[in-house]
MOPAC internal coordinates of N, CA, C and O (Angstrom, degrees):
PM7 1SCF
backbone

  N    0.0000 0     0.00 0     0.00 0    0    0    0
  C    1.4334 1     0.00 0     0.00 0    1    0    0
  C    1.5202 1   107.85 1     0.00 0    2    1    0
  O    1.2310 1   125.93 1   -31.33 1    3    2    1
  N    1.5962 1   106.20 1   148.67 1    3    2    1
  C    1.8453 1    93.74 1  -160.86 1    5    3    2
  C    1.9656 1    69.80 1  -142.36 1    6    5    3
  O    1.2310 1   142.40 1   -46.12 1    7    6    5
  N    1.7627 1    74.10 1   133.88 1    7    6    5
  C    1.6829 1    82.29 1  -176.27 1    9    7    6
  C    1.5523 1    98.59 1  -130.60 1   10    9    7
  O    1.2310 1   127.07 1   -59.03 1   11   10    9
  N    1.5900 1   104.00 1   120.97 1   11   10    9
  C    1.6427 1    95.88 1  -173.94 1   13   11   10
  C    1.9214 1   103.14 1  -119.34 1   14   13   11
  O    1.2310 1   120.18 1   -16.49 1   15   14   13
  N    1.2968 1   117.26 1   163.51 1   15   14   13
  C    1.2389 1   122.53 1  -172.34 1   17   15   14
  C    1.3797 1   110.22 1  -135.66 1   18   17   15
  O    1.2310 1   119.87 1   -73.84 1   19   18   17
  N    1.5624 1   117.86 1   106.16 1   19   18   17
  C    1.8281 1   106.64 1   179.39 1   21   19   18
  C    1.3579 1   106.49 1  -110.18 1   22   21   19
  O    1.2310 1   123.93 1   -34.66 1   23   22   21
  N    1.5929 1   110.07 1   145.34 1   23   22   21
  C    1.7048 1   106.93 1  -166.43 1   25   23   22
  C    1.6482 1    80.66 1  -154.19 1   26   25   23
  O    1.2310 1   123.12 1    28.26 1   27   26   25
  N    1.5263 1   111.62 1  -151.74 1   27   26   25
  C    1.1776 1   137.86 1   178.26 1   29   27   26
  C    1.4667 1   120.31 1   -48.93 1   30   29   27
  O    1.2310 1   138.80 1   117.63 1   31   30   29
  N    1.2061 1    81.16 1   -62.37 1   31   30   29
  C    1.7268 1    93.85 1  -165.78 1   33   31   30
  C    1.6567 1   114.72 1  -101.38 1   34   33   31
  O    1.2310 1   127.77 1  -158.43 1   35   34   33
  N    1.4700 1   102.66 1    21.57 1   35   34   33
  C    1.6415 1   114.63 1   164.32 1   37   35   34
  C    1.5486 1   113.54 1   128.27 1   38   37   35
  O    1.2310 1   129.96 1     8.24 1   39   38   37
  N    1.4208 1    98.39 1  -171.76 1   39   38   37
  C    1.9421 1   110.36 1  -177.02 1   41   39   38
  C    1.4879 1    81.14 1  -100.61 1   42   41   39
  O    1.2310 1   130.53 1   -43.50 1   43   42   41
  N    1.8140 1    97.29 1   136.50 1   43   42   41
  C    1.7071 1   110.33 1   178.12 1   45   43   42
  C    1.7896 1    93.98 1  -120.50 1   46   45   43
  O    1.2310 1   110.64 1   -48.51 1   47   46   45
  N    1.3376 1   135.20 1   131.49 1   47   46   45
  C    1.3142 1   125.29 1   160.30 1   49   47   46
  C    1.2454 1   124.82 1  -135.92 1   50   49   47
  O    1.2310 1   116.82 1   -38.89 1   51   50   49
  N    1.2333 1   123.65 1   141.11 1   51   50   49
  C    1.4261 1   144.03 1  -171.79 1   53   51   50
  C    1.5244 1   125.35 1  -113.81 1   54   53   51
  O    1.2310 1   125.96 1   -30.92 1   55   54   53
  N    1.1458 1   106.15 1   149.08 1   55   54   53
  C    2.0200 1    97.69 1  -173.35 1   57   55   54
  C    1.3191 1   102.80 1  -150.47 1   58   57   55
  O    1.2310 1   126.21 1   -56.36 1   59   58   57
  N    1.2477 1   105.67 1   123.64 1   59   58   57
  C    1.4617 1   121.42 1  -174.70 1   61   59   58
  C    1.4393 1    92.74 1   -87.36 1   62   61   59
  O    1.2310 1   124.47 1   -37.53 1   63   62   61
  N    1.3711 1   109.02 1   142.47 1   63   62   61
  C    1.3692 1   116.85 1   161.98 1   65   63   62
  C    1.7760 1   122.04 1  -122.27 1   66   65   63
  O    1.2310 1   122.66 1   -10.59 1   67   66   65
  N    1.3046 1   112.51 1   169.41 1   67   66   65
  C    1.4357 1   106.23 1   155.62 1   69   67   66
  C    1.3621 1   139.63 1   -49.28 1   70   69   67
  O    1.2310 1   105.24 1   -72.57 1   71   70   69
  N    1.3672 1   144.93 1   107.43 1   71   70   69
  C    1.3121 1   134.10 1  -164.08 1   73   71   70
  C    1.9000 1   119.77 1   -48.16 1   74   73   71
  O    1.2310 1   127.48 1  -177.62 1   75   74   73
  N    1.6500 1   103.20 1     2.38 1   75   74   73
  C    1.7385 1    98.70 1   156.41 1   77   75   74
  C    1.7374 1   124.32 1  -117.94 1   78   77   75
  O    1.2310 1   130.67 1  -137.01 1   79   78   77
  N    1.2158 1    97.02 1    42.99 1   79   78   77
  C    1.4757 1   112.70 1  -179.24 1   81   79   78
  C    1.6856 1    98.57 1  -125.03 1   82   81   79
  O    1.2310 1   125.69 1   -22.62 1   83   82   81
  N    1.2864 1   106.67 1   157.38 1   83   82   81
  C    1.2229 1   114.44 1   147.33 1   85   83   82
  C    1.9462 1   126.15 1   -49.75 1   86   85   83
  O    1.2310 1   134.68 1   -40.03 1   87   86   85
  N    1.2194 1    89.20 1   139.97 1   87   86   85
  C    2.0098 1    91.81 1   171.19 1   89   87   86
  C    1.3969 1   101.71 1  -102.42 1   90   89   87
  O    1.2310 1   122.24 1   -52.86 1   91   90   89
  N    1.1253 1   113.32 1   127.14 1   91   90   89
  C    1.4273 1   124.89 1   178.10 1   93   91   90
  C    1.7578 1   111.71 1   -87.01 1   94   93   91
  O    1.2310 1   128.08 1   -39.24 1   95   94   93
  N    1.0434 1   102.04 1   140.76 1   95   94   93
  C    1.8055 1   100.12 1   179.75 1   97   95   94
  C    1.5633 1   100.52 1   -79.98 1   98   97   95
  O    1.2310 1   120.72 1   -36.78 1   99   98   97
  N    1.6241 1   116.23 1   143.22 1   99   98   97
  C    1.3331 1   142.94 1   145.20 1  101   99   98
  C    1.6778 1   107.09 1    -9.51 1  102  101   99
  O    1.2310 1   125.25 1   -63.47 1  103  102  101
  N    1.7312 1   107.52 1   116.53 1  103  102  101
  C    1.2723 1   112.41 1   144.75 1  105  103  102
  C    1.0774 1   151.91 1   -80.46 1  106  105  103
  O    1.2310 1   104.04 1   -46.18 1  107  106  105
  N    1.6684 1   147.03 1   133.82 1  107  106  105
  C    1.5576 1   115.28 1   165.14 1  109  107  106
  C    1.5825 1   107.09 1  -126.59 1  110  109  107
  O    1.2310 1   121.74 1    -6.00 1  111  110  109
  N    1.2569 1   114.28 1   174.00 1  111  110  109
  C    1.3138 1   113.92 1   175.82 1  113  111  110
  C    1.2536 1   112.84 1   -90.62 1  114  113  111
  O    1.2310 1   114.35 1    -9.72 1  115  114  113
  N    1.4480 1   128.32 1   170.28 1  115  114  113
  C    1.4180 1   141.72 1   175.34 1  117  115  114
  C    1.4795 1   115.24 1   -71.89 1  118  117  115
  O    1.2310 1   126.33 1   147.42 1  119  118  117
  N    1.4407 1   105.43 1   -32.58 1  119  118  117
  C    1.4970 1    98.18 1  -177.68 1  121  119  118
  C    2.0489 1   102.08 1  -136.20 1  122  121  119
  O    1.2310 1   125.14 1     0.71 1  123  122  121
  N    1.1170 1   107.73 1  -179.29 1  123  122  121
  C    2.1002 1   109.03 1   163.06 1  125  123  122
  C    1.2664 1    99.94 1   -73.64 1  126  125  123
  O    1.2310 1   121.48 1   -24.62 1  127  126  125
  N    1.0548 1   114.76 1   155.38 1  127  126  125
  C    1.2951 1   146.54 1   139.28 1  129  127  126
  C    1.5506 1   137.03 1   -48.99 1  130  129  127
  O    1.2310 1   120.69 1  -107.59 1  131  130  129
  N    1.3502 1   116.29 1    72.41 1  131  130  129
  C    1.5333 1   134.05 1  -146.61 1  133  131  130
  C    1.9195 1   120.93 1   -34.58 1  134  133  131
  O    1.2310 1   124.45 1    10.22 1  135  134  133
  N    0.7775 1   109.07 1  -169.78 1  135  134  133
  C    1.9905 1    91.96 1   174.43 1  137  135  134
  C    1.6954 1    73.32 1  -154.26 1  138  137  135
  O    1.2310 1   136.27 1    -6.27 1  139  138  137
  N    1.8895 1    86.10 1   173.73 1  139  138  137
  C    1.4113 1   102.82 1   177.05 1  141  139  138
  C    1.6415 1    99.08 1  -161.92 1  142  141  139
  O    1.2310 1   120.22 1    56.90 1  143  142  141
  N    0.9374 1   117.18 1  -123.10 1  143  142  141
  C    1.6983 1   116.62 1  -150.12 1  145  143  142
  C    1.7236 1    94.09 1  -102.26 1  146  145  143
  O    1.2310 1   133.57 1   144.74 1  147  146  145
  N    1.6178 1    91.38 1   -35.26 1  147  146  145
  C    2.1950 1    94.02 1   178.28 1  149  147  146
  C    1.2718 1    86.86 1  -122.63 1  150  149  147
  O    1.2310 1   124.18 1  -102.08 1  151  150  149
  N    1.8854 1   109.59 1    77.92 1  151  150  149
  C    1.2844 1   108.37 1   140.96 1  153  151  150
  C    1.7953 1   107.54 1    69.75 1  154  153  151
  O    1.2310 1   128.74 1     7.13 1  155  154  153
  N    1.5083 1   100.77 1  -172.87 1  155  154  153
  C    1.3385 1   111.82 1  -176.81 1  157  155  154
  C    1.6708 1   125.79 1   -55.23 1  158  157  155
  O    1.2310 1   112.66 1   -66.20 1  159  158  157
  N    0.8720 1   131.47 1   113.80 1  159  158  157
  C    1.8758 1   122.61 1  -152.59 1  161  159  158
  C    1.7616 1   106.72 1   -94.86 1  162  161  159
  O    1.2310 1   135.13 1   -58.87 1  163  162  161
  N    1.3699 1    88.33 1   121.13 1  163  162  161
  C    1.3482 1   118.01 1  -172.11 1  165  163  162
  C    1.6907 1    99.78 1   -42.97 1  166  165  163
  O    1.2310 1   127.99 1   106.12 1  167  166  165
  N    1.3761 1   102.23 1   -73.88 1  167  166  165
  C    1.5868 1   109.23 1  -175.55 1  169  167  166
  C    1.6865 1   111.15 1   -26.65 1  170  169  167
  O    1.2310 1   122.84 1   118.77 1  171  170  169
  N    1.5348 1   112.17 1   -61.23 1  171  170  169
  C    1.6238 1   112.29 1  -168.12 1  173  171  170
  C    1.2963 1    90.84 1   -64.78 1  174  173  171
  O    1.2310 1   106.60 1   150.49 1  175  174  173
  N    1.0958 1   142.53 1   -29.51 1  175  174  173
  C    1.8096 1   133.17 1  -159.47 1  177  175  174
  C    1.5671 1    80.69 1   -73.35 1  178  177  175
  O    1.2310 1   124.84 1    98.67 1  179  178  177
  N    1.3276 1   108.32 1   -81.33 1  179  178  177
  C    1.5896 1   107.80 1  -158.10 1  181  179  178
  C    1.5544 1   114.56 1   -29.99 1  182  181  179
  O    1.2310 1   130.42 1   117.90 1  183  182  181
  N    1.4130 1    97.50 1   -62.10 1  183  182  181
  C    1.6571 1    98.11 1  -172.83 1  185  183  182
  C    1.7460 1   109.41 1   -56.84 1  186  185  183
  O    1.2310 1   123.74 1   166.89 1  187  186  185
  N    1.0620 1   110.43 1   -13.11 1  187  186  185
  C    1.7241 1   105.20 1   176.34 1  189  187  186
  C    1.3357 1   122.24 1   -89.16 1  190  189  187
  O    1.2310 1   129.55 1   149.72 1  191  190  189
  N    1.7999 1    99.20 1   -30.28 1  191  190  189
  C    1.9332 1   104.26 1   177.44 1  193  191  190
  C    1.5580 1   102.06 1   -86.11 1  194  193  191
  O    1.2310 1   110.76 1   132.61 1  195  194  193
  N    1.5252 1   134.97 1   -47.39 1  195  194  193
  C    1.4165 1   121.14 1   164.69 1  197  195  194
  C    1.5804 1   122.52 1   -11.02 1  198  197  195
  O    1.2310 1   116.34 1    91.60 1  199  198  197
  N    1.1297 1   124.56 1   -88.40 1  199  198  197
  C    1.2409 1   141.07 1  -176.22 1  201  199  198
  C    1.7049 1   112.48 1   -42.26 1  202  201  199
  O    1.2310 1   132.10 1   146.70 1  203  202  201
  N    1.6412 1    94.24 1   -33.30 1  203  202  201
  C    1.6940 1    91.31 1  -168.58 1  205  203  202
  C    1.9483 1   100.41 1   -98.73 1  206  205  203
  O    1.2310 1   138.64 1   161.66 1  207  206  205
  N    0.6496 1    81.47 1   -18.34 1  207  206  205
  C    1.9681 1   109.15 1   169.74 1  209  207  206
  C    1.8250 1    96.43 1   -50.20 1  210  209  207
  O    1.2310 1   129.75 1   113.05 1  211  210  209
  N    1.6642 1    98.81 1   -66.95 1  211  210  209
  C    1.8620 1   107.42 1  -152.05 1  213  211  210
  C    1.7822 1    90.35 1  -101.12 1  214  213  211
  O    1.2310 1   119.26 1  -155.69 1  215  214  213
  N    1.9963 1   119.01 1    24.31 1  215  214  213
  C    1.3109 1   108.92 1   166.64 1  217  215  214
  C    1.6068 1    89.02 1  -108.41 1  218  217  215
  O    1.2310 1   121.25 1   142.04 1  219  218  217
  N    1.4303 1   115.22 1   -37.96 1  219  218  217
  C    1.6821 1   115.69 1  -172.51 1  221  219  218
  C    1.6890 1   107.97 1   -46.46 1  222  221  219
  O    1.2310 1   125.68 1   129.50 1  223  222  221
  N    1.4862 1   106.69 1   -50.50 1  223  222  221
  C    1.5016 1   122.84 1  -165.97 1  225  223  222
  C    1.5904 1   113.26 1   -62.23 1  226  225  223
  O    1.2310 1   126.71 1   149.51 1  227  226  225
  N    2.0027 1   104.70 1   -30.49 1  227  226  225
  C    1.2358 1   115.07 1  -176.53 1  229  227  226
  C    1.6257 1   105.59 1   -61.19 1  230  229  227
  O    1.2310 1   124.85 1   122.92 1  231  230  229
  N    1.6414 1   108.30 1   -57.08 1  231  230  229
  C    1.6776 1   120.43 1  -175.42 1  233  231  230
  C    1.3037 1   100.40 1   -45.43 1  234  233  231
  O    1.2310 1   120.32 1   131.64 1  235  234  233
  N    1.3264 1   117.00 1   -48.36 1  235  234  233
  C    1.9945 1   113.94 1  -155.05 1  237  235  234
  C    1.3324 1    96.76 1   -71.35 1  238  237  235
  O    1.2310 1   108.47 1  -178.99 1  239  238  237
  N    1.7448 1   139.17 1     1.01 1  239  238  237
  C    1.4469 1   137.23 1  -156.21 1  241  239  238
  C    1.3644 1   125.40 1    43.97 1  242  241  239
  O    1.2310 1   125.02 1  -140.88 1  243  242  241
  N    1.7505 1   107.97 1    39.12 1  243  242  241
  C    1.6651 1   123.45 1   159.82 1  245  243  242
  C    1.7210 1   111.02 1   107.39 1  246  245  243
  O    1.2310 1   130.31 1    22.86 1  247  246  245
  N    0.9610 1    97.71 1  -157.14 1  247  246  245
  C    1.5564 1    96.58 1  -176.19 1  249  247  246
  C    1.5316 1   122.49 1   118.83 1  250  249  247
  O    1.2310 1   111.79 1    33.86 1  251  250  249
  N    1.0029 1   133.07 1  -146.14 1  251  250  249
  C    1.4982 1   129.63 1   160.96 1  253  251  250
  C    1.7930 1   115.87 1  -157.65 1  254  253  251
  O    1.2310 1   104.61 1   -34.56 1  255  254  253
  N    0.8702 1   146.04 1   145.44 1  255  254  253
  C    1.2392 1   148.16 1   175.52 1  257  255  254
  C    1.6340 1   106.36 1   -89.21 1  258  257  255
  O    1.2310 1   135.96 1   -46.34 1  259  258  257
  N    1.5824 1    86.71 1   133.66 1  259  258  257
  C    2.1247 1   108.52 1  -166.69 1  261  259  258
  C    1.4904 1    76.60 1   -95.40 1  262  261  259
  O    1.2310 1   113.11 1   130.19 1  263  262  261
  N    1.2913 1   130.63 1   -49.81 1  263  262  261
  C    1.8846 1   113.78 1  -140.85 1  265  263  262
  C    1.5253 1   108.42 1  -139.84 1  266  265  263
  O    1.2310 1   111.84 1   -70.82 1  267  266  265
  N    0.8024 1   132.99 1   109.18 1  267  266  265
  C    2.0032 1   119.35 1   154.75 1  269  267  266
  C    1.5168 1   126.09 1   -91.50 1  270  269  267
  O    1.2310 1   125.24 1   -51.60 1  271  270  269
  N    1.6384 1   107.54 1   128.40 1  271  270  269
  C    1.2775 1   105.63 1   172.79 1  273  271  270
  C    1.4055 1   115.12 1  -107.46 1  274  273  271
  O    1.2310 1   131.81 1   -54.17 1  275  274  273
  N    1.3914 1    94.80 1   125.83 1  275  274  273
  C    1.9115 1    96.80 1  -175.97 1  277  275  274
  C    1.4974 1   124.15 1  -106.98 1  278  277  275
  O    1.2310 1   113.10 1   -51.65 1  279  278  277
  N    1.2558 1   130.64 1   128.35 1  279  278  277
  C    1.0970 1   135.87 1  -178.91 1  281  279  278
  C    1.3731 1   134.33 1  -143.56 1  282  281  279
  O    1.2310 1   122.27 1   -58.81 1  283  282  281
  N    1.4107 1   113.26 1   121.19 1  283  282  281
  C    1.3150 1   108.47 1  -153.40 1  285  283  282
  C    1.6728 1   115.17 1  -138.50 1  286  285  283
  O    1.2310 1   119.25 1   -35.40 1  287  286  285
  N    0.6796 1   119.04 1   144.60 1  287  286  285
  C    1.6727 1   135.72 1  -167.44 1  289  287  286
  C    1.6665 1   112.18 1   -53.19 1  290  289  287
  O    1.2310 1   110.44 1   -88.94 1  291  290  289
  N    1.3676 1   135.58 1    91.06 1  291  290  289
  C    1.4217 1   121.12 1  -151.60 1  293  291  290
  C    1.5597 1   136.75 1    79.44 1  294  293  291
  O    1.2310 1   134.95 1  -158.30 1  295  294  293
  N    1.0477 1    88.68 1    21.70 1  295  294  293
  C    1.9340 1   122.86 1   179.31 1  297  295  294
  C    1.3748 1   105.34 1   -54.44 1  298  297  295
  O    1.2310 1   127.36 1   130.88 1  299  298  297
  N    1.1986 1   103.43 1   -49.12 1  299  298  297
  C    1.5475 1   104.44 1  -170.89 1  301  299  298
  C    1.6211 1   113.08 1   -66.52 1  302  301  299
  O    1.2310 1   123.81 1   122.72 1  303  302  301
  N    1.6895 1   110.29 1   -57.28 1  303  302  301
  C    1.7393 1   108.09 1   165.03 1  305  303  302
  C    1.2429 1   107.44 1   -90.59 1  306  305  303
  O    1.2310 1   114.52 1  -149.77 1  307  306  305
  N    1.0868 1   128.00 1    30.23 1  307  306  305
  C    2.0241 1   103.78 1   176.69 1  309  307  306
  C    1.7655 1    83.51 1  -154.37 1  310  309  307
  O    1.2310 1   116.65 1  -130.36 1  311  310  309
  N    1.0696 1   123.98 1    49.64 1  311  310  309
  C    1.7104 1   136.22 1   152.02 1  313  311  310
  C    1.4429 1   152.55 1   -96.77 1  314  313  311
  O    1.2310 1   137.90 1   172.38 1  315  314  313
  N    1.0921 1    82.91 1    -7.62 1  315  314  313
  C    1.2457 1   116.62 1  -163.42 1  317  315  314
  C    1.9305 1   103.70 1   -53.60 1  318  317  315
  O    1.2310 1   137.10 1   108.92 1  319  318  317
  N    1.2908 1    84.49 1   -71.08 1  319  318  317
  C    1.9788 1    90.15 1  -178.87 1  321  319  318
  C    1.2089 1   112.26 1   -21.86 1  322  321  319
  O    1.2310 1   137.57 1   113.90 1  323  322  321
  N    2.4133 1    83.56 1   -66.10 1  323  322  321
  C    1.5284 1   103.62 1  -175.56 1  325  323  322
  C    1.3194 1   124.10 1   -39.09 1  326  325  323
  O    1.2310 1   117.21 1   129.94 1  327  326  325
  N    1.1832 1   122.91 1   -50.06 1  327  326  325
  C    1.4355 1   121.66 1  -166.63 1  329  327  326
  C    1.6730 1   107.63 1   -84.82 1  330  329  327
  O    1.2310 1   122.78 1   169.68 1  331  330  329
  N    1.1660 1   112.28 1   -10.32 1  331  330  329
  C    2.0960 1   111.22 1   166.97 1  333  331  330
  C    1.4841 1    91.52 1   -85.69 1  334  333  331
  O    1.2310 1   108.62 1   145.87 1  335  334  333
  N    1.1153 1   138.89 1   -34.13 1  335  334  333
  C    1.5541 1   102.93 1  -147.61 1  337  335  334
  C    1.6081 1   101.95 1  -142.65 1  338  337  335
  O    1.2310 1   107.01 1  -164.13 1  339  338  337
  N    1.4721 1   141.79 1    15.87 1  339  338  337
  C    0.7647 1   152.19 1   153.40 1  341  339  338
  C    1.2936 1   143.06 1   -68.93 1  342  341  339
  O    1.2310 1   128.11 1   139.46 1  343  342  341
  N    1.5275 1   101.99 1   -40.54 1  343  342  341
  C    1.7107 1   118.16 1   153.59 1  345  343  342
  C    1.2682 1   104.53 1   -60.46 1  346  345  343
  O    1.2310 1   111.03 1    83.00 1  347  346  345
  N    0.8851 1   134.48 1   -97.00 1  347  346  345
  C    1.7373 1   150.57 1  -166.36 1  349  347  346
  C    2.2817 1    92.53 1   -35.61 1  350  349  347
  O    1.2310 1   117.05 1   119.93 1  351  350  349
  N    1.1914 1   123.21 1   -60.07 1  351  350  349
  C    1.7017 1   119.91 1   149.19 1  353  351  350
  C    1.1868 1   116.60 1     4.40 1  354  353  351
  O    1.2310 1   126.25 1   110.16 1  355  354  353
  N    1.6943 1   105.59 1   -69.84 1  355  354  353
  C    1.5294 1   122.78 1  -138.89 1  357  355  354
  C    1.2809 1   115.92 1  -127.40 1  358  357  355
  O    1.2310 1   125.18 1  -175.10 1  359  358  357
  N    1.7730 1   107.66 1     4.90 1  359  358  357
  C    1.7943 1   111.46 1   163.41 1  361  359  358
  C    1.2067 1   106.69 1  -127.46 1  362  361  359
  O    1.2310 1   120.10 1   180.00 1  363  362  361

């Protein structure tokens, strides 16, 4: 389970694993996650959780991710992207 959080001060992500894997330590990004006219923009999210996605999976020594929970700071008015183009993203 890959649980990510976008707010102010960046994309934070976490990955639960099975208790015979490695636990990988907490990601964040270098910068936020930009907004635009619909809200928080899918594209910069994706390209920022990818990478931190296939570094989490590296620590745990592989595997694959069943689920992501996303949550983000102003979700409700600044979601919009997120919720068109993030599913279809991320399965």
């Amino acid at each position: 389970m890959l649980g990510v959080d976008s707010g102010g001060s960046g994309l934070r992500a976490a990955l639960h694993v099975p208790r015979d894997m490695r636990r990988p330590e907490p990601v964040r990004s270098a910068e936020p996650v930009r907004t635009g006219a619909r809200g928080i923009d899918a594209g910069h999210f994706v390209a920022q959780l990818l990478p931190m996605a296939r570094e989490l999976l590296e620590q745990a020594g592989g595997g694959r991710i069943a689920a992501v929970a996303v949550g983000a700071a102003g979700m409700a008015t600044l979601g919009d992207d997120l919720r068109a183009e993030l599913p279809a993203a991320l399965g």
